[in-house]
C-alpha positions as a printed Julia matrix, in Angstrom:
145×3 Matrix{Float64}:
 -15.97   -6.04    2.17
 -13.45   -8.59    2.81
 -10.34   -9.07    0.36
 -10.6   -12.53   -1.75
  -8.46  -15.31    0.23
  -4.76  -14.86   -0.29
  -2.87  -18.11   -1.04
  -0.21  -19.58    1.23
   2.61  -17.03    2.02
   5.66  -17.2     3.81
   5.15  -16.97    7.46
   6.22  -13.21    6.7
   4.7   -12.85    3.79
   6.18   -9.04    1.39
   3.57   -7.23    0.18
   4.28   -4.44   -2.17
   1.62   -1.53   -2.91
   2.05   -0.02   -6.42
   0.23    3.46   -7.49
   1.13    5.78   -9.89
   3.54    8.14   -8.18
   3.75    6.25   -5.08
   3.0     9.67   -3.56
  -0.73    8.85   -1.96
  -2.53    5.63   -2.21
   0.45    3.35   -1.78
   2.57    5.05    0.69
  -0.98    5.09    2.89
  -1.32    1.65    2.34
   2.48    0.57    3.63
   2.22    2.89    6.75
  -1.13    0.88    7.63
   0.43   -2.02    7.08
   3.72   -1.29    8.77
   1.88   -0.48   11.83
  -0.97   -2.99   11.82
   1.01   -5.74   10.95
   4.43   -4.78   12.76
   7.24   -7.3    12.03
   5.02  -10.06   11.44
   5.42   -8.33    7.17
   7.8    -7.16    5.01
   6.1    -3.93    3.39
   7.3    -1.99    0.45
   5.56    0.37   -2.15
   6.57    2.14   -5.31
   5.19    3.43   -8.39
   5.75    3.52  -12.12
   6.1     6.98  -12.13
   7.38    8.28   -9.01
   6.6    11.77   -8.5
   9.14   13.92   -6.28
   7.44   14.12   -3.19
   4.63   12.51   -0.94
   1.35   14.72   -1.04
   1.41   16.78    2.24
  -2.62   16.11    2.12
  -1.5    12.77    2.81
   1.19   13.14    5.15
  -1.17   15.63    6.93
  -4.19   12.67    7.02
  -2.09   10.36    7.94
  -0.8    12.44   10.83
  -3.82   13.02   11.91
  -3.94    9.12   13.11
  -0.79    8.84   14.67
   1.26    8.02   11.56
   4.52   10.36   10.53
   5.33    9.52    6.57
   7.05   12.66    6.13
  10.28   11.31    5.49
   9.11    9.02    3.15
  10.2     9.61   -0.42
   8.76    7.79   -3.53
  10.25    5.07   -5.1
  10.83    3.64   -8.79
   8.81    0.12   -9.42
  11.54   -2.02  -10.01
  10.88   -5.64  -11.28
  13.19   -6.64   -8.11
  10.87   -5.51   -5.93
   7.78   -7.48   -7.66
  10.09  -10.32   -8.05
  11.08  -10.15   -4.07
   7.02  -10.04   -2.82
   4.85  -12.5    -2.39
   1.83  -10.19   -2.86
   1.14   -7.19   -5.1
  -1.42   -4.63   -4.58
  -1.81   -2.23   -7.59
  -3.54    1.19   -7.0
  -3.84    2.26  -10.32
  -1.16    1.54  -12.19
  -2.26   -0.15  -15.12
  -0.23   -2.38  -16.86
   2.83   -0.65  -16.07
   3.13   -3.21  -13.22
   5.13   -6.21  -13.8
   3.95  -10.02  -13.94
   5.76  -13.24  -12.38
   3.87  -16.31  -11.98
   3.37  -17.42   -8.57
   2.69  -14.38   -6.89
  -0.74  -12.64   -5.38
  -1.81   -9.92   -7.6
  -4.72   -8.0    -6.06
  -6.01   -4.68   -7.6
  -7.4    -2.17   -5.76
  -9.26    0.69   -6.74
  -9.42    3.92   -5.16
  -9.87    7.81   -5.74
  -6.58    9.35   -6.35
  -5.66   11.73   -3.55
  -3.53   13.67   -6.01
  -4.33   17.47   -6.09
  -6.85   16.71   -3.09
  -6.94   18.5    -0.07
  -6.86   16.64    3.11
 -10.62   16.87    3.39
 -10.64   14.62    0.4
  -7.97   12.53    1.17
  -9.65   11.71    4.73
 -12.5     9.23    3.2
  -9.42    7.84    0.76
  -7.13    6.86    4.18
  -9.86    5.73    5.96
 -10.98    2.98    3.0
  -7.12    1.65    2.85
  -7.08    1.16    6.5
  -9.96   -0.85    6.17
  -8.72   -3.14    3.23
  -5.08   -3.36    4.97
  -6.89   -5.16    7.91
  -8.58   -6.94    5.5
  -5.4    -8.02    4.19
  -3.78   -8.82    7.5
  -7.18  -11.28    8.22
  -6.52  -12.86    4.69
  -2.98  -13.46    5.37
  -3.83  -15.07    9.15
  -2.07  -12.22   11.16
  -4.26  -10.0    13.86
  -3.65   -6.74   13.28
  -2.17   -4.28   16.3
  -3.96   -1.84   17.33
């Protein structure tokens, strides 16, 4: 299922993912999009409670396709970094995320791979690849690889 049309961006548009503890869903999202979409986006993610460590499920899952998050750490939300995107894709975080007119807000929901295993997290990874390329298509920029 295809993501509803984003509006005109910059020709590199910032897209922030938001999640909870910016420990799963979001820090999967920004390594898709880092290497789908290469230089042609500025990526960021953070949540509104960061926890103090990515889930090794995920790092492990993500490994698993080539990607290496484990020096990733998360990050606070920071109404800078809403205020510097273009588009926002919340994970489940509620209204804890900020609002600024004139920016894409998409919300995306998804299991939360926290306390999963990487069995679990596997279907999880697989569904934000999908909706990253999704998001590259809606944004007019062809994914790599």
């Amino acid at each position: 299922m295809s993501t509803p049309a984003v509006p005109s961006v910059p020709s590199v548009p910032s897209v922030l993912f938001v999640c909870v503890h910016n420990a799963g869903r979001s820090q999967m999202a920004a390594a898709f999009l880092t290497r789908l979409g290469g230089d042609r986006v500025e990526v960021r993610s953070a949540g509104s409670a960061p926890a103090g460590a990515v889930n090794p499920a995920v790092v492990e899952a993500l490994r698993e396709v080539g990607i290496d998050i484990s020096a990733e750490i998360p990050k606070v939300l920071t109404v800078e970094a809403v205020r510097s995107s273009d588009v926002m894709i919340t994970m489940g975080c509620g209204d804890a995320c900020p609002f600024f007119p004139g920016r894409t807000y998409l919300d995306r929901k998804l299991d939360d791979p926290a306390g999963q295993g990487v069995d679990a997290v596997r279907p999880i990874r697989d569904r934000i690849e999908q909706r990253v390329r999704d998001l590259l298509a809606d944004l007019g920029i062809r994914a790599t690889g």
